[in-house]
C-alpha positions as CSV (number, residue, x, y, z in Angstrom):
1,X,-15.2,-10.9,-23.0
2,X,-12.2,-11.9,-20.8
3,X,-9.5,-8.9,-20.8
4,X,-6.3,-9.8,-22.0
5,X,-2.7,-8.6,-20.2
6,X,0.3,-8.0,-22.6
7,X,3.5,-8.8,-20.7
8,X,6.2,-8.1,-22.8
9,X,6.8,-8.9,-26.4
10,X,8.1,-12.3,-27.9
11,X,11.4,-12.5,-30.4
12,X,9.5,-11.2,-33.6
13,X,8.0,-8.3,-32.4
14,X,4.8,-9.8,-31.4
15,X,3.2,-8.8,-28.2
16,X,2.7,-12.0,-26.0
17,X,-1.0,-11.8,-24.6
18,X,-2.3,-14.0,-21.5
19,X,-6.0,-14.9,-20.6
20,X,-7.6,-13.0,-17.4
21,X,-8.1,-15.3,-14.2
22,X,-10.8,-13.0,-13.6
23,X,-14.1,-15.0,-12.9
24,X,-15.9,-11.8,-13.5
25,X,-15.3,-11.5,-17.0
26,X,-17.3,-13.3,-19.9
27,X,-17.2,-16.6,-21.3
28,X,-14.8,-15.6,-24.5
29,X,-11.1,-15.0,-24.3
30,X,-9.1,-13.5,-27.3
31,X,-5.3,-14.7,-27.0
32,X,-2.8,-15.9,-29.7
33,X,-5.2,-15.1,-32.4
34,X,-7.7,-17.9,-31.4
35,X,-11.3,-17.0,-29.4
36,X,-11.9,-19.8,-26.8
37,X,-15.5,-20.5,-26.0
38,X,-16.4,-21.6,-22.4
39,X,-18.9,-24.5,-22.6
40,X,-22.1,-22.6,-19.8
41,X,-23.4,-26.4,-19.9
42,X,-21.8,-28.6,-17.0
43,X,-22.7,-32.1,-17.8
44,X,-23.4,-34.1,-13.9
45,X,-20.1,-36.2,-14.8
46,X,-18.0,-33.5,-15.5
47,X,-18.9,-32.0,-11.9
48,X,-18.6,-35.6,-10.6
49,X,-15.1,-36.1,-11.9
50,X,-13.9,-33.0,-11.0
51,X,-15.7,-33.5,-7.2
52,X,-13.5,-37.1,-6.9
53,X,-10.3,-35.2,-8.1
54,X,-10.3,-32.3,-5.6
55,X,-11.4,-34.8,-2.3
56,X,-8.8,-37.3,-3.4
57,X,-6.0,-34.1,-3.6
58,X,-7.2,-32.9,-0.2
59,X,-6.7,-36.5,0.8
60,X,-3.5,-37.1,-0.3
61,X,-2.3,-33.5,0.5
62,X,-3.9,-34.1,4.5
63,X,-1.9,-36.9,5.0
64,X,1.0,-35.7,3.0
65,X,1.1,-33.1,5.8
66,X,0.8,-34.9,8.9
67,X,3.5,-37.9,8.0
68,X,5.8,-34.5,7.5
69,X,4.9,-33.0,10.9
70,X,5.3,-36.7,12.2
71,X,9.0,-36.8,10.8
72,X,9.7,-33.0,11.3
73,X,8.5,-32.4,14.2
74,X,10.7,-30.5,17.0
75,X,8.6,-33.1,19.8
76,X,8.3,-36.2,17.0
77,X,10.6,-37.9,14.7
78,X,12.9,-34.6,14.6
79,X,14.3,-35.9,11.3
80,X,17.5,-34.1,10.7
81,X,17.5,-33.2,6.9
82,X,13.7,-31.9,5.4
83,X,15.4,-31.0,2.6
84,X,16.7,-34.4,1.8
85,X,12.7,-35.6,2.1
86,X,11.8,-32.9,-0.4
87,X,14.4,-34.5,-2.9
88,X,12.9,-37.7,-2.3
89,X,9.3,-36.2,-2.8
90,X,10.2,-34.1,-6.1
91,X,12.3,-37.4,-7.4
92,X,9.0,-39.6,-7.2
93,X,7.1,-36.7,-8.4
94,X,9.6,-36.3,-11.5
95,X,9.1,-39.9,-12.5
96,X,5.4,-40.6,-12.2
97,X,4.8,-37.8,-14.3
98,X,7.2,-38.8,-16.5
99,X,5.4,-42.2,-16.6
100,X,1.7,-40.7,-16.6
101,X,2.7,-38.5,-19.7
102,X,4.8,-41.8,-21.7
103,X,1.5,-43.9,-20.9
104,X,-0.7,-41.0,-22.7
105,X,1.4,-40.2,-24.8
106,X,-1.2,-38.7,-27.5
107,X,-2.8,-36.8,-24.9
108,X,0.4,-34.9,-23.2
109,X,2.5,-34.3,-26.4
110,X,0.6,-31.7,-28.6
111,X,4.1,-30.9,-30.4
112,X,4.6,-27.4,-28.3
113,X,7.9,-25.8,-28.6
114,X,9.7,-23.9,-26.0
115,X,12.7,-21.7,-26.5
116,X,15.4,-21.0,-24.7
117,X,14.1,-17.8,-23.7
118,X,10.5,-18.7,-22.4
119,X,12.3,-21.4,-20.6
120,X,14.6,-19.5,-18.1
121,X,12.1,-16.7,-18.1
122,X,9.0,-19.0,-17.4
123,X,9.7,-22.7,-16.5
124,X,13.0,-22.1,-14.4
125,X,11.3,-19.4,-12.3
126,X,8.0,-21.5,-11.8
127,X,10.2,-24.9,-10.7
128,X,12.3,-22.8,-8.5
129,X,9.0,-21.1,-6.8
130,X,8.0,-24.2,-6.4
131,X,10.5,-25.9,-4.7
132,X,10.9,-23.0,-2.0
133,X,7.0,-23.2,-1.6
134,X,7.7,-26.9,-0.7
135,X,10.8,-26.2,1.1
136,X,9.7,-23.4,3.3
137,X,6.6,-25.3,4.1
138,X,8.1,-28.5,5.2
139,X,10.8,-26.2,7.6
140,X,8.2,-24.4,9.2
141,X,6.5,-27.8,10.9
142,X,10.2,-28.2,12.4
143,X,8.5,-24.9,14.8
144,X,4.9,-24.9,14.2
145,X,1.9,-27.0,14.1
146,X,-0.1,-28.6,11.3
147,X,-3.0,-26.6,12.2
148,X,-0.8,-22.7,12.6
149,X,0.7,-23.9,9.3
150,X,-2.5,-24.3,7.6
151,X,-4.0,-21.2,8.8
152,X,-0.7,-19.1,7.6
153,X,-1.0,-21.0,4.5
154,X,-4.8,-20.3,3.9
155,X,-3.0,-16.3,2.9
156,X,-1.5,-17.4,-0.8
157,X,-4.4,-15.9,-2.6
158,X,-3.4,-12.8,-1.0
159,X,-0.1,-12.9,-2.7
160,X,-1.2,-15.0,-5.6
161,X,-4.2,-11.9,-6.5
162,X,-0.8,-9.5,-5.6
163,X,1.4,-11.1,-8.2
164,X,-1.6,-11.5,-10.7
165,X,-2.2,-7.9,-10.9
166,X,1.6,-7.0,-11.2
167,X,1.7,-9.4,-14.3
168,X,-2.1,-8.2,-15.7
169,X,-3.4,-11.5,-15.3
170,X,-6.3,-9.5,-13.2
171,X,-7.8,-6.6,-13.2
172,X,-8.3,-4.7,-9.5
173,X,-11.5,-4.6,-8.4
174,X,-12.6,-3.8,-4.7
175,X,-14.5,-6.8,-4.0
176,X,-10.7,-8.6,-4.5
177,X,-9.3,-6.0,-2.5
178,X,-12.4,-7.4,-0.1
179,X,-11.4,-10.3,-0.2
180,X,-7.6,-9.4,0.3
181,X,-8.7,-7.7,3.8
182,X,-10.9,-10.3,5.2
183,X,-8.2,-13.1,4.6
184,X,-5.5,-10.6,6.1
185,X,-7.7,-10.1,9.3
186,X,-8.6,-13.8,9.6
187,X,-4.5,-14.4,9.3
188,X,-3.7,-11.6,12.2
189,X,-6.3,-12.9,14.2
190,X,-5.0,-16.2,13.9
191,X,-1.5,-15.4,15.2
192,X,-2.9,-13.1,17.6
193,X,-4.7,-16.2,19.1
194,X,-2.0,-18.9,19.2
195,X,-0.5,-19.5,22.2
196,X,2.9,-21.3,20.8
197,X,4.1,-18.7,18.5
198,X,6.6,-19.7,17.1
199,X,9.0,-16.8,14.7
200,X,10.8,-18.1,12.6
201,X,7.9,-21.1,11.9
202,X,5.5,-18.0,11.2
203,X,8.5,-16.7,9.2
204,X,9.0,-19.7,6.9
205,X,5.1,-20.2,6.2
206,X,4.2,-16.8,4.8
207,X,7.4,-17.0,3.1
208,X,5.6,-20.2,1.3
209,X,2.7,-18.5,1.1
210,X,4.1,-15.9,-0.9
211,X,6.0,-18.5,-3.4
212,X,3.0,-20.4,-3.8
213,X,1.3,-17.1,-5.1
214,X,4.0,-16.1,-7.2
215,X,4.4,-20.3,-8.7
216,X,0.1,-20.7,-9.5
217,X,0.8,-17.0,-11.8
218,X,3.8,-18.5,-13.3
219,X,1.9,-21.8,-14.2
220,X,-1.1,-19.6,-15.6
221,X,1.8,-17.6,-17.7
222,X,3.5,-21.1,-18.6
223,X,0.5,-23.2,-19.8
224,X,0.1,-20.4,-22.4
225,X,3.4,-20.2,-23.8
């Protein structure tokens, strides 16, 4: 049975409880007075579907990355505004999903209610974490390269497993606190190696990594409003 974090309590008094991330745990989860039962069965399809989903994100995400490193680059296009990109990327983000979620409409409108309260508490601090994790990433190819970028990158578990215990969404163990180091020595050895180190690229990255962190815990909190 998962653990459950309580994080505050809502208007009426009611303690607000949030399922574990924890992997470890078993396959029920108590939260909001409903018990949710993990199917142990994975149909071939379901793994298939979920296989074409995360190599056509990596896809899209590689080449995402190098057309900004093309643009952004200090030896390339040296565009002169990545934050004006960024508005043009979040824009065409902001209206596909607005058309994927009108086309299924049945699907994405479950009649859920948010106050005013869960959103500047939980939506506002999510979009905000994710634009800086956007933002910072994009600036730090102005300095670095694609491949620095990615390896600095590669530390937001660290800081997403950091923020997840400060908001109970996992419990400490010391095979995460394992993990934690090995990722932290593969990062130091990583900038110990590079030749072109660049500060305030190496500044803006980690700065990313740590938003990104702090944005995947504020989703987990926010799809359980």
């Amino acid at each position: 049975m998962e653990k459950v974090g309580d994080l505050g309590q809502s208007n009426g008094g009611d303690v607000e409880s949030y399922r574990s991330l924890d992997v470890e745990d078993g396959s029920k989860t108590k939260g909001n007075n409903s018990i949710i039962e993990c199917n142990s069965e994975v149909s071939p399809a379901n793994v298939l579907t979920t296989l074409f989903f995360i190599c056509v994100w990596y896809t899209f995400s590689l080449f995402l990355t190098l057309y900004n490193k093309s643009l952004l680059g200090d030896h390339m296009g040296k565009f002169p505004a990545p934050l004006l990109m960024n508005s043009f990327h979040f824009s065409m983000q902001a209206v596909l999903s607005k058309a994927i979620t009108w086309i299924w409409y049945e699907r994405f409108h479950k009649g859920v209610h948010i106050t005013w309260r869960d959103y500047f508490t939980k939506v506002l601090p999510t979009a905000l974490a994710t634009a800086l994790d956007i933002n910072l990433s994009n600036a730090s190819l102005v300095f670095i390269s694609v491949t620095f970028a990615t390896m600095c990158k590669s530390a937001a578990p660290i800081f997403l497993l950091v923020f997840a215990f400060a908001f109970r969404l996992e419990t400490p163990s010391l095979k995460l606190f394992g993990i934690i180091l090995v990722i932290s020595c593969g990062i130091l050895l990583t900038v110990a190696k590079d030749t072109e180190f660049e500060f305030w690229g190496f500044i803006f990255v980690m700065l990313a990594a740590v938003m990104s962190g702090f944005r995947w815990c504020m989703t987990q909190i926010l799809l359980q409003v």
